[in-house]
C-alpha positions in Angstrom: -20.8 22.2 -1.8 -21.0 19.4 0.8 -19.7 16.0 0.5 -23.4 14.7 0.2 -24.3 16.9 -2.9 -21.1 15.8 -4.4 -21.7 12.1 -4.1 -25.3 12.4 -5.1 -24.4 14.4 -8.5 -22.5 11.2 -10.1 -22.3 7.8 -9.3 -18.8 7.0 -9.3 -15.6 9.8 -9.0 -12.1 9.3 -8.7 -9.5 11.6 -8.2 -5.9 10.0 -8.7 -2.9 11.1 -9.3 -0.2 10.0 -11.6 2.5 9.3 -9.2 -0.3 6.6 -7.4 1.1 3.2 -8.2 -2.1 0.7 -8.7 -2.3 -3.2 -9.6 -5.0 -5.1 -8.9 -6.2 -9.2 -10.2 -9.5 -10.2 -10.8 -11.7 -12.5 -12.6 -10.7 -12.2 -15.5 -7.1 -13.3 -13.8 -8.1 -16.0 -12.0 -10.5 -18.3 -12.5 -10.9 -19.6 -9.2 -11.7 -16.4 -8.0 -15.2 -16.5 -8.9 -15.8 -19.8 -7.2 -14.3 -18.1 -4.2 -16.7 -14.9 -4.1 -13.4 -12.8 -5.1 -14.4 -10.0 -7.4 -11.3 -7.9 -7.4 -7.9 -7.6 -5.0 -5.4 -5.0 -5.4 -2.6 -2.6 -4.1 -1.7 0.6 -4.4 0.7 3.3 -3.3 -1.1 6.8 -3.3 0.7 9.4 -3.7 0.1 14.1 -3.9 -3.8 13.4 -4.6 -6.2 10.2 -4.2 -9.8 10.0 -3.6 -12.5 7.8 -4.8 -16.6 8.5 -4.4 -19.0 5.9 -4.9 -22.8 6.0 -4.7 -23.9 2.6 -5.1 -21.2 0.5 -4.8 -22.1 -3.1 -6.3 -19.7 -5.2 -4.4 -17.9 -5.8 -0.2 -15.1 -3.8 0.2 -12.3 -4.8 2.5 -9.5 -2.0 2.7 -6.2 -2.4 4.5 -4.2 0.1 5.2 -0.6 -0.7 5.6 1.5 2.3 5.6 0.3 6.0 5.8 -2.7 7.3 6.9 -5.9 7.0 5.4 -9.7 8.2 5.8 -13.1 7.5 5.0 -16.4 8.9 5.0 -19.9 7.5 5.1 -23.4 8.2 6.3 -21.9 11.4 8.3 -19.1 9.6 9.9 -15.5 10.1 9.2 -12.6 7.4 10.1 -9.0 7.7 10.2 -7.4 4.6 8.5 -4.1 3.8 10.4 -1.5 1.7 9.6 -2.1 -2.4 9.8 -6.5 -1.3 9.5 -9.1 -2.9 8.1 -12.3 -0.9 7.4 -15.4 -3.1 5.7 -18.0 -1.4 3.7 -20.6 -3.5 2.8 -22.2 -3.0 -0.7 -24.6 -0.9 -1.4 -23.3 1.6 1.1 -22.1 5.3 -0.4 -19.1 5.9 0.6 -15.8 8.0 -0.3 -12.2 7.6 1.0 -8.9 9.7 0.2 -5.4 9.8 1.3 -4.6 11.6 4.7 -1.0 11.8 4.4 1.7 12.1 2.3 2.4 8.4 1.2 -0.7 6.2 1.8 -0.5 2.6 1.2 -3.8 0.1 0.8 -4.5 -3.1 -0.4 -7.7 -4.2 -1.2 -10.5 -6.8 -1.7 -14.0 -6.3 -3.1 -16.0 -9.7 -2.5 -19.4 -10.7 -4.3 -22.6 -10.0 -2.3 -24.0 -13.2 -3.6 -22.0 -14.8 -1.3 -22.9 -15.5 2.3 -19.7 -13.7 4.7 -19.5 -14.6 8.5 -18.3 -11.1 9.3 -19.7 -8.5 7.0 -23.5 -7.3 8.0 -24.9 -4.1 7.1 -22.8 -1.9 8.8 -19.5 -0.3 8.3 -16.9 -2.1 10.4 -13.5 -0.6 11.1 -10.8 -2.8 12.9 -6.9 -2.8 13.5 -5.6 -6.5 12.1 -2.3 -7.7 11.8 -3.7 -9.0 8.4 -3.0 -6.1 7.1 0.7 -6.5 6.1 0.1 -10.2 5.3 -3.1 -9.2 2.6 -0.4 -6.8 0.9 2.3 -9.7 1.1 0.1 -12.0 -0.8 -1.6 -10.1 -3.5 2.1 -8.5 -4.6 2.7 -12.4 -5.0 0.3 -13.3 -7.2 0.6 -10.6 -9.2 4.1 -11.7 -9.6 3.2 -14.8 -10.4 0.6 -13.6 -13.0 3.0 -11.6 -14.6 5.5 -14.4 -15.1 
């Protein structure tokens, strides 16, 4: 059975193991959030098996990859996610993305598409940013924060 089959049998699917470390903040967090078109940000260390499938995804998806190695499939194309990437996936737009190497480690945001964003059209958009390391920095922070 082909990817394509797969994604088109369920809406969602996630495969994730237990030694995957994940936090993530949203909304219901942080108020200001909303005001700011933030839906969701979050980290995660992946570890022996991750993968995630999504049909219809309802919101922007910015992931960073900051250690490991990555990939991510959509519409027929595959990318490698390398260390201090970001790939964009606008909403709407099926997509599925797994763990390439051992350890992989992303942050990520999803953003509202009710919001206007200067650099997210309808494509998918994959770049290397030093931002990478910095997104990471700052969502461990306030999840700090929000746990104290």
């Amino acid at each position: 059975m082909g990817l394509g089959q797969a994604m088109s049998e369920k809406q969602e699917r996630y495969e994730i193991s237990d030694s995957t470390h994940q936090e993530f903040v949203d909304q219901s967090h942080v108020l200001a959030f909303e005001q700011l078109g933030i839906v969701q940000c979050g980290t995660a260390s992946c570890r022996d098996f991750f993968s995630v499938y999504r049909k219809n995804q309802q919101k922007h998806m910015l992931l960073f990859t900051v250690r490991g190695k990555g990939w991510l499939e959509s519409g027929g194309c595959r990318y490698i996610l390398e260390p201090g990437s970001c790939i964009t996936v606008p909403a709407g737009v099926e997509n599925g993305f797994g763990i390439e190497e051992e350890t992989w480690q992303i942050a990520w945001v999803f953003l509202s598409p009710d919001k206007r964003w200067s650099n997210i059209d309808n494509d998918i958009l994959y770049t290397l940013t030093p931002a990478a390391d910095v997104v990471a920095s700052c969502i461990h922070t306030l999840l700090r924060s929000i746990s104290l």
